[in-house]
Residue, then its C-alpha position, 0 to 999 in steps of 0.5 A: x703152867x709157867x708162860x714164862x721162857x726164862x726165869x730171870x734176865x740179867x741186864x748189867x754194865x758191861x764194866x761187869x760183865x765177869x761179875x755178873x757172869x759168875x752169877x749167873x753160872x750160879x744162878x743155873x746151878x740153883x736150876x733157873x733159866x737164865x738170860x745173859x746176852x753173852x749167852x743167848x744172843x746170835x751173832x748177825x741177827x739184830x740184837x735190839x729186836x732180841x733183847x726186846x724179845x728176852x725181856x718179854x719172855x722172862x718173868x723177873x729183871x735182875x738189874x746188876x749195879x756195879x762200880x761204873x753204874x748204869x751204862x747206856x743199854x742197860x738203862x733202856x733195859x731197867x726202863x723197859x722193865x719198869x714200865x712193864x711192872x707197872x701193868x703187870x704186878x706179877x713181873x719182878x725188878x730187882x736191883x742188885x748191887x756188885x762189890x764196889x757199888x755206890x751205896x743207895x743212899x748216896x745215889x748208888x741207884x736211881x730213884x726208881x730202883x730205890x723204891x724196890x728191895x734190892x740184894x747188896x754183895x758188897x761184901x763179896x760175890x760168895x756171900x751164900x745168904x745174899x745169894x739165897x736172897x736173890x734167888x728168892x727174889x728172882x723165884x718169889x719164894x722164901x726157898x731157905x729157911x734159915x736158922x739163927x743159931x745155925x747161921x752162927x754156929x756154922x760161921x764160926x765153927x762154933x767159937x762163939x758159944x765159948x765164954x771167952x768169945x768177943x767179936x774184935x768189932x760190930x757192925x750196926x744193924x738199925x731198925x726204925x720201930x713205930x706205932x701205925x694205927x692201933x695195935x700195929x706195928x711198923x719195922x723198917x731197916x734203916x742200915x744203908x748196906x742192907x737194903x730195904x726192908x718193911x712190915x708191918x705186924x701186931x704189937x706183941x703182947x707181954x705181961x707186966x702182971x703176971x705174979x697177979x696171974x694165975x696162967x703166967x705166960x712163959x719168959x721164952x713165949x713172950x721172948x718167941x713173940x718179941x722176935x717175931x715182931x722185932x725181925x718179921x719177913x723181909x727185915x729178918x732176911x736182911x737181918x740174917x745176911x748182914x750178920x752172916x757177913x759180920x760173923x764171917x769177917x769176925x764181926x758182930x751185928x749191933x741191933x740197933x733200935x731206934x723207937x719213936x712211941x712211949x709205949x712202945x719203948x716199955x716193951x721188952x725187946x731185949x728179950x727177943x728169941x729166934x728159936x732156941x736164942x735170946x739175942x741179947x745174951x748172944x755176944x754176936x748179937x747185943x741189942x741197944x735202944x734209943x728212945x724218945x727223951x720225955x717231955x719235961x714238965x710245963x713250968x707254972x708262972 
């Protein structure tokens, strides 16, 4: 049973108040209770005392950043919630960045909020997928299972399976691949619009002997493995929101990687696959490395 009243309290600069009130009126929609001030709020009672109260009873924080980031009460608010997490891992603090925010990385959010994953919509309110991962952030759950080939094909009307099809641009998606202990391998985003993103999965495997082989292992099971690896969790969300935004402004989402071990460099990840896709011979999706230059040889005197 959910001790819980509310599912989610929204704590916002009141510069963007409309914002955050369209969202909440989605939020509803998508059958949460939410808290909004404007909303809960009753006139002539002390409004300190039941904002407190809110916070107690609402199991997730979402903090709204927009262009005139954050205000006086709201930053009490953001406070207190921190405070709270920190006893009690089971509450949830989300930044969420409105159209017009600073980016994180040039002091769009302060220091602790940076250290949460947060939800960007600064490519517009609208943004179905960015919406969906709020949602789940707010609920704890992955509610939308999401196809890579759907979130293509639905966005441009299926333009992009023609031959003739080049986005009039990319986007860059940057992830950050490094060895961490043995057999692990840790996948960070490093593109600051997307937000955070981390895990840490198995290297997978791949055969570079398999005509010595009598059990080949198929190119679309290794494909299928590379993909898991290279776009585990919260990483293929972000993934998955960000070319969502490209494809719908016209755009690709160049894959960027940037791949910090030899070894890691030998593994074939331009042969990634989500479901029936290879990414790479997708012209939404090209795939580009940058490795380590080798060290040159030691020089005899």
């Amino acid at each position: 049973m959910n001790a819980f009243e509310f599912d989610v309290f929204l704590s916002y600069n009141k510069a963007d108040q409309a914002a955050v009130e369209r969202l909440a009126s989605q939020l509803e929609k998508s059958g949460l209770k939410v808290w909004l001030d404007r909303w809960n709020l009753v006139p002539g009672d002390p409004w300190q005392d039941e904002i407190e109260e809110a916070l107690d009873r609402s199991r997730t924080v979402a903090v709204f950043v927009g262009p005139s980031g954050i205000g006086g009460w709201h930053n009490e608010e953001m406070r207190s919630a921190l405070e709270t997490r920190v006893v009690d891992r089971n509450r949830r603090v989300i930044p969420v960045l409105l159209p017009g925010a600073v980016e994180p990385d040039k002091g769009g959010l302060p220091r602790f909020l940076r250290r949460l994953h947060w939800v960007d919509f600064h490519h517009g309110l609208e943004e179905e997928t960015t919406f969906n991962l709020l949602v789940a952030g707010i609920t704890g759950k992955r509610q939308v299972k999401s196809d890579l080939r759907t979130t293509i094909s639905n966005n441009q009307h299926t333009r992009e399976r023609k031959s003739d099809f080049a986005p009039r641009a990319y986007r860059d998606f940057d992830l950050r691949l490094a060895r961490v202990g043995k057999g692990k391998l840790e996948v960070e985003v490093l593109s600051p619009h997307t937000g955070e993103g981390l895990c840490t999965v198995p290297i997978p495997a791949y055969k570079t002997d398999s005509i010595e082989s009598e059990q080949d292992i198929p190119l679309s099971q290794i494909g299928e493995a590379i993909g898991q690896a290279l776009l585990p969790g919260e990483v293929r969300l972000r993934f998955e929101a960000s070319l969502r935004s490209a494809i719908e402004a016209g755009e690709g989402l160049r894959l960027r990687l940037r791949i910090r071990d030899q070894e890691l460099s030998a593994i074939p990840w331009e042969a990634a696959r989500i479901g029936e896709e290879y990414l790479a011979l997708r012209p939404a999706t090209p795939i580009v490395r940058y490795v380590p230059a080798p060290e040159p040889p030691a020089v005899s005197r």
